[in-house]
C-alpha positions as semicolon CSV with decimal commas, in nm:
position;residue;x (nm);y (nm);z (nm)
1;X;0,148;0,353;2,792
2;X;0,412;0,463;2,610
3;X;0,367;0,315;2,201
4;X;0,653;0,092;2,067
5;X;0,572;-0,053;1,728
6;X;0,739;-0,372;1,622
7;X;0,761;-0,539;1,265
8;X;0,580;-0,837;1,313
9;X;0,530;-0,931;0,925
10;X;0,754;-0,822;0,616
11;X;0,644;-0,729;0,272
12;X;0,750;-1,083;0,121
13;X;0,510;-1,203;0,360
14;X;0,761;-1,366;0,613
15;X;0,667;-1,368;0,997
16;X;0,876;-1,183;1,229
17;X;0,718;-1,433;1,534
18;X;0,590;-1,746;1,587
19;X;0,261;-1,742;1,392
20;X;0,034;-2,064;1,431
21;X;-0,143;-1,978;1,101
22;X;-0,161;-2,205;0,825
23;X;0,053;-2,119;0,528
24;X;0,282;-1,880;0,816
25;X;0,643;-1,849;0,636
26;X;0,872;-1,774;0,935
27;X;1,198;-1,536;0,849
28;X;1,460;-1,768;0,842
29;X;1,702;-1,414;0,901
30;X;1,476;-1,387;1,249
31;X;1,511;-1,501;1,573
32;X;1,089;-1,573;1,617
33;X;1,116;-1,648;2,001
34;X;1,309;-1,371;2,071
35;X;1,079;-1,148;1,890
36;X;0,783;-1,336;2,159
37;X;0,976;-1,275;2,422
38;X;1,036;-0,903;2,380
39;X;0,658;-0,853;2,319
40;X;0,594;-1,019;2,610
41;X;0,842;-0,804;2,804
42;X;0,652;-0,494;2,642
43;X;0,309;-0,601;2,697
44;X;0,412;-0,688;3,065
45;X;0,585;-0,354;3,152
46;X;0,223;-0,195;2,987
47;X;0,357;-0,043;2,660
48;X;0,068;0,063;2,418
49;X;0,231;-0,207;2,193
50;X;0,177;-0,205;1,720
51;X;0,231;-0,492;1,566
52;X;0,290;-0,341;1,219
53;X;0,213;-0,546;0,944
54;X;0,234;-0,578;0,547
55;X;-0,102;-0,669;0,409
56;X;-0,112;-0,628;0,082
57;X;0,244;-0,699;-0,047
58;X;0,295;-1,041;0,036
59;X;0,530;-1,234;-0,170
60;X;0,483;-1,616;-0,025
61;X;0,106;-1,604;0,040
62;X;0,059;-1,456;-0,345
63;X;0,276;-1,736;-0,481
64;X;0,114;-1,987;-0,240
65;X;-0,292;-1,838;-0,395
66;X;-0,204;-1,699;-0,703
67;X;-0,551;-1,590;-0,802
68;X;-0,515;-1,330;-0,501
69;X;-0,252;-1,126;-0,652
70;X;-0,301;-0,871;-0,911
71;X;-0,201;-0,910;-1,262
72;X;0,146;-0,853;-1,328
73;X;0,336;-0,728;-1,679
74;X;0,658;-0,918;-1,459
75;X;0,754;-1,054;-1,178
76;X;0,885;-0,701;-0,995
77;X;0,746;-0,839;-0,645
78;X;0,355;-0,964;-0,535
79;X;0,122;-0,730;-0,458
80;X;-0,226;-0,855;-0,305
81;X;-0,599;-0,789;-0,501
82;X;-0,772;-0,610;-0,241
83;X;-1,118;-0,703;-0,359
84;X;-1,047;-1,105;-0,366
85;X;-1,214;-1,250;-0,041
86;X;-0,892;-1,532;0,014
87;X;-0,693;-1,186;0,032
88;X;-0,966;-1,042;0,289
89;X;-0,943;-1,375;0,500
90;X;-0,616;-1,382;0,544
91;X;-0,530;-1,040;0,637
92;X;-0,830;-1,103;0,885
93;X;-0,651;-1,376;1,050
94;X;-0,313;-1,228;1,077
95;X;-0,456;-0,911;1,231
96;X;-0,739;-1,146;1,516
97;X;-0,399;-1,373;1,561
98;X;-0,178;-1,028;1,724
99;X;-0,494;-0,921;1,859
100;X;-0,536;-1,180;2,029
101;X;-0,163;-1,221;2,138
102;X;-0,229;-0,894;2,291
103;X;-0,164;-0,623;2,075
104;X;-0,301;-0,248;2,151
105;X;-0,313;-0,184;1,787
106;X;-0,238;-0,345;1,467
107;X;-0,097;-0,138;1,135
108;X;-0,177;-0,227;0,776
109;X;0,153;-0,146;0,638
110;X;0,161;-0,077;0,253
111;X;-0,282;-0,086;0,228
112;X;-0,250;0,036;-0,120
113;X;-0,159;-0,035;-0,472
114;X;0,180;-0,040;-0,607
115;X;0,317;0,249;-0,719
116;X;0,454;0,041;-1,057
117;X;0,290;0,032;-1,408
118;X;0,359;-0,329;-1,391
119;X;0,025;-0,383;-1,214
120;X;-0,322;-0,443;-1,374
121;X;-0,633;-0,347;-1,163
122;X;-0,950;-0,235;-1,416
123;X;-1,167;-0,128;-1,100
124;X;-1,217;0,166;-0,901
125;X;-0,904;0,136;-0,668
126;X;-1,051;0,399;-0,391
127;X;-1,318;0,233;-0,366
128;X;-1,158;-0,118;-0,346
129;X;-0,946;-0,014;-0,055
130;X;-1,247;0,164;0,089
131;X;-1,449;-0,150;0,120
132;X;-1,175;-0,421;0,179
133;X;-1,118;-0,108;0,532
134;X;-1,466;-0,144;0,581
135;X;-1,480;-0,523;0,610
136;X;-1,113;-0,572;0,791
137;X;-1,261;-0,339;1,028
138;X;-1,606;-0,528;1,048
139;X;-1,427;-0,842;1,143
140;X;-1,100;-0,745;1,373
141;X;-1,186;-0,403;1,539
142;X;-1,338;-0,343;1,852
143;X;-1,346;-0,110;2,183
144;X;-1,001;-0,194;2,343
145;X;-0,839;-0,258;1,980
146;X;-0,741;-0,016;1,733
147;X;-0,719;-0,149;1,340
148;X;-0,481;0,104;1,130
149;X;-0,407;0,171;0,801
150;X;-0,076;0,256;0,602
151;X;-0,179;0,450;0,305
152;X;0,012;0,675;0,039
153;X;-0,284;0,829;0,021
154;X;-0,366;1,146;0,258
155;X;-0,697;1,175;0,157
156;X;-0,830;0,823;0,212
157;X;-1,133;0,799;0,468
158;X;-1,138;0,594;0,763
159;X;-1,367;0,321;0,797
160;X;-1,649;0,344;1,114
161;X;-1,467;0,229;1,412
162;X;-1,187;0,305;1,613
163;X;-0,878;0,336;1,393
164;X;-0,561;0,569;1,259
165;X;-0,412;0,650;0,954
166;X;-0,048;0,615;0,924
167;X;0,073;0,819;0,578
168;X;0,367;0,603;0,426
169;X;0,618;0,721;0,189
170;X;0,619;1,069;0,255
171;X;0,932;1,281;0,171
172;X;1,021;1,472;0,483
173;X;1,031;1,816;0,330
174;X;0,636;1,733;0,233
175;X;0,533;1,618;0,570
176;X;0,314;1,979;0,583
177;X;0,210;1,964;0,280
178;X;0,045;1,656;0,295
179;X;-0,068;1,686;0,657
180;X;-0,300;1,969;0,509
181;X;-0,455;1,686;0,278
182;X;-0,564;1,482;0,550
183;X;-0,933;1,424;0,636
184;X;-1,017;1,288;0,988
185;X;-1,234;1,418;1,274
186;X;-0,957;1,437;1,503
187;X;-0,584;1,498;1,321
188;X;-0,402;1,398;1,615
């Protein structure tokens, strides 16, 4: 039972294994089978195994459906509108593809916004990462399957269901500090 997470998809979208999905760009830097076999060696030997994910930075699938990504002042990197249902669908189908590979769990890496004034986005950006939660977790969670999310954000709310928050980007001499911001029933 004990967890080992594995990058399974990186923030320019590439796959880290060999994805049958259509539009799957697989690293050309990564061996894919070897990445299969080792999560097969993990999921044999029963490790709680995360397949950790980027979701909404995704460099080839934004240049692949442009009207997906959000507005950009330049071209600093592809970030993913979280409110566009060809976003929603896709993140869907990587996340049922590992679960259904056998992941324990499955971690939205980078489920925010950029951190960059380069970005447009004229909605209510808590609440569009609220509801895109809400339906990812509609759609892929379940009973033996946790859905997580990577947020910047300590004080963003879990969707119904059984799920974690993972805080990203937090400086180590913070890590208290934030921890006090956090709002779940159970902190652990």
């Amino acid at each position: 039972g004990t967890p080992v997470m594995i990058d399974m998809k990186g923030p320019y979208g590439s796959f880290f294994y060999p994805s049958h999905l259509d539009g799957a760009v697989h690293s050309a830097s990564t061996d894919v089978n070897a990445v299969a076999a080792l999560v097969d060696t993990l999921m044999n030997k029963k490790f709680y195994t995360i397949a950790r994910v980027c979701s909404l930075r995704d460099w080839n699938f934004g240049n692949e459906h442009v009207t997906c990504g959000l507005y950009m002042l330049s071209r600093a990197g592809l970030w993913l509108d979280p409110t566009n249902a060809t976003t929603i669908s896709w993140i869907t189908s990587v996340v049922l593809e590992l679960k259904e590979m056998g992941f324990n769990e499955v971690m939205l890496a980078d489920f925010r916004f950029p951190n960059s004034d380069q970005y447009i986005f004229n909605g209510d950006k808590e609440a569009a990462l609220q509801d895109a939660a809400s339906k990812l977790m509609g759609t892929c969670g379940g009973d033996n399957f946790t859905l997580s999310f990577g947020v910047a954000d300590p004080a963003f709310k879990l969707p119904e269901g059984r799920c974690r928050l993972y805080l990203e980007d937090v400086d180590a001499a913070n890590v208290e500090a934030k921890a006090t911001l956090v709002d779940v029933p159970d902190i652990k």
